[in-house]
C-alpha positions as CSV (number, residue, x, y, z in Angstrom):
1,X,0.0,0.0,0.0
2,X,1.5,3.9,-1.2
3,X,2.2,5.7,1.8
4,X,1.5,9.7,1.4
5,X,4.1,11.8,0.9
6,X,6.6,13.6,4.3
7,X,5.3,17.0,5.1
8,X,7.1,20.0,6.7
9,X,7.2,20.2,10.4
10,X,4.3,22.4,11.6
11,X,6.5,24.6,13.2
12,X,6.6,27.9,11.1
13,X,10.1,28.3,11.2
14,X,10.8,25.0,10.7
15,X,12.0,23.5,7.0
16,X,12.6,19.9,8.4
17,X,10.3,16.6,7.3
18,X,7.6,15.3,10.1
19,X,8.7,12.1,11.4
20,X,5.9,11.9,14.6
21,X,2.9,13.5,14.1
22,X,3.2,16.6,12.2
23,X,6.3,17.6,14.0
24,X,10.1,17.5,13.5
25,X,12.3,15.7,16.2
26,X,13.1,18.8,17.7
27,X,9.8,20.0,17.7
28,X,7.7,17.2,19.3
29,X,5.6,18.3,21.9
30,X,6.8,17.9,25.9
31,X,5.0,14.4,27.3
32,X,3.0,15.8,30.4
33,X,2.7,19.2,29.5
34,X,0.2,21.2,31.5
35,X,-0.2,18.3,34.1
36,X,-0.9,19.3,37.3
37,X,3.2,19.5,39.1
38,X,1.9,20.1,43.0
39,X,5.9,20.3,43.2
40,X,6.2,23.3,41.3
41,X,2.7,24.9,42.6
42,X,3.1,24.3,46.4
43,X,6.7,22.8,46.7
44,X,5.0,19.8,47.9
45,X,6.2,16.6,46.5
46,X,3.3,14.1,45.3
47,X,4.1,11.8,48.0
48,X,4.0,14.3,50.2
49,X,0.5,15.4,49.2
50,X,-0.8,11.6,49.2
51,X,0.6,11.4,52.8
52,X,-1.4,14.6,54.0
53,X,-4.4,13.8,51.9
54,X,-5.0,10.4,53.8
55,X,-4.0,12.2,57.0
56,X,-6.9,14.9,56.4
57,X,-9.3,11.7,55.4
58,X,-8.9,10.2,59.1
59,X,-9.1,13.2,60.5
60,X,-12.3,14.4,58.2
61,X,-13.6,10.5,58.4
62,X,-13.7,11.9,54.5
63,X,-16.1,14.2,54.8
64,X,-16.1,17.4,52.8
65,X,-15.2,20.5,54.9
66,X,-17.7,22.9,53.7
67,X,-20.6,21.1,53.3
68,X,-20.4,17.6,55.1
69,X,-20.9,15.7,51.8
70,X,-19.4,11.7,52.8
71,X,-16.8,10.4,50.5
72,X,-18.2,8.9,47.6
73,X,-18.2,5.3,47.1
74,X,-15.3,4.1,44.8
75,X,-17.6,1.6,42.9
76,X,-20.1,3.8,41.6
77,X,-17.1,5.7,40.3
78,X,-18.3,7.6,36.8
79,X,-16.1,9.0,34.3
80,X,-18.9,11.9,33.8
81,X,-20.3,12.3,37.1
82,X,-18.0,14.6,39.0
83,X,-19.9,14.0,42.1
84,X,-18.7,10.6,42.1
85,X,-15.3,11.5,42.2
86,X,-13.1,11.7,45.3
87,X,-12.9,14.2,47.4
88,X,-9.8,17.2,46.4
89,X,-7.6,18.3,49.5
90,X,-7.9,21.9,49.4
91,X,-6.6,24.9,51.3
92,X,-8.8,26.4,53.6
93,X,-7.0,30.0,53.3
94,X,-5.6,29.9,50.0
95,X,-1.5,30.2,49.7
96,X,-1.7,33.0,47.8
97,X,-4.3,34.9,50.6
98,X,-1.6,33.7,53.2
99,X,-2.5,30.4,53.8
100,X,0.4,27.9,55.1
101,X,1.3,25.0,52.4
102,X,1.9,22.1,55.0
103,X,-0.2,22.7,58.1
104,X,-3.0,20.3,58.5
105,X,-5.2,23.4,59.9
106,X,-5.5,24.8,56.3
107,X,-6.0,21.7,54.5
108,X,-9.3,19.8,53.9
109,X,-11.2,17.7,52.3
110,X,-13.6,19.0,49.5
111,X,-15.9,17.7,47.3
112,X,-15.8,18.3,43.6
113,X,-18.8,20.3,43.7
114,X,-17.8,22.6,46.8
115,X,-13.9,22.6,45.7
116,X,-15.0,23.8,42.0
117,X,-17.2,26.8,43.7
118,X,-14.4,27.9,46.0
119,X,-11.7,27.8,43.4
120,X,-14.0,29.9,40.9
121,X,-14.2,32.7,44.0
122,X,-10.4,32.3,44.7
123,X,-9.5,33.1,41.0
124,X,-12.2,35.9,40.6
125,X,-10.9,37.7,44.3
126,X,-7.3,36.8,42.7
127,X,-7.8,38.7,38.9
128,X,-9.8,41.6,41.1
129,X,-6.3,42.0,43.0
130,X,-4.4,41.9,40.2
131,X,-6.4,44.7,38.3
132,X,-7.1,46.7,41.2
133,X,-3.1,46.7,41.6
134,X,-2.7,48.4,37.6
């Protein structure tokens, strides 16, 4: 069977033939881009974070700080549902509000549902700092 013809690397400054994708070599895209790095956002290591996560859970008996929801049940996990999911740690006083990274007394359990609301405040108190400071 004919196979098509190489094409240029997408990259506009770019004259080299696609090997992967529609990419050069050089200019293949970075595995894990945009992932969530909890290292570079908190300087917490993902160990780290699993070890206070499970800590908050006892604590919490995996409840959800702000409105009491329990910790859903791992079998009737769906995909599509996010109130299935588990429940997020989250920072009770955000970091960037002055809340500490590592102490216990600023982290807790939310569910997807509160912990989607509260993160949608945070940003919009956050971009109202940041235009209020131009």
């Amino acid at each position: 069977m004919p196979t098509s013809p190489s094409t240029r690397c997408t990259d506009p400054e770019c004259y080299e033939l696609a090997t992967k994708g529609s990419r050069c070599d050089d200019h293949q895209p970075i595995p894990w881009r945009g992932r969530d790095n909890k290292a570079e956002r908190y300087g917490i290591s993902s160990g780290e974070w699993r070890s206070l996560k499970a800590k908050i859970t006892r604590r919490d008996n995996g409840c959800c700080y702000l409105c009491g929801a329990e910790t859903p049940d791992p079998e009737q996990y769906d995909e599509n549902d996010r109130t299935t999911w588990p429940h997020e740690l989250d920072h009770v006083i955000p970091i960037s509000e002055g809340g500490a990274r590592r102490s216990l007394d600023n982290l807790g359990l939310a569910c997807t549902t509160c912990h989607d609301t509260k993160s949608k405040a945070e940003a919009r108190r956050a971009n109202a700092r940041r235009r209020k400071a131009r």
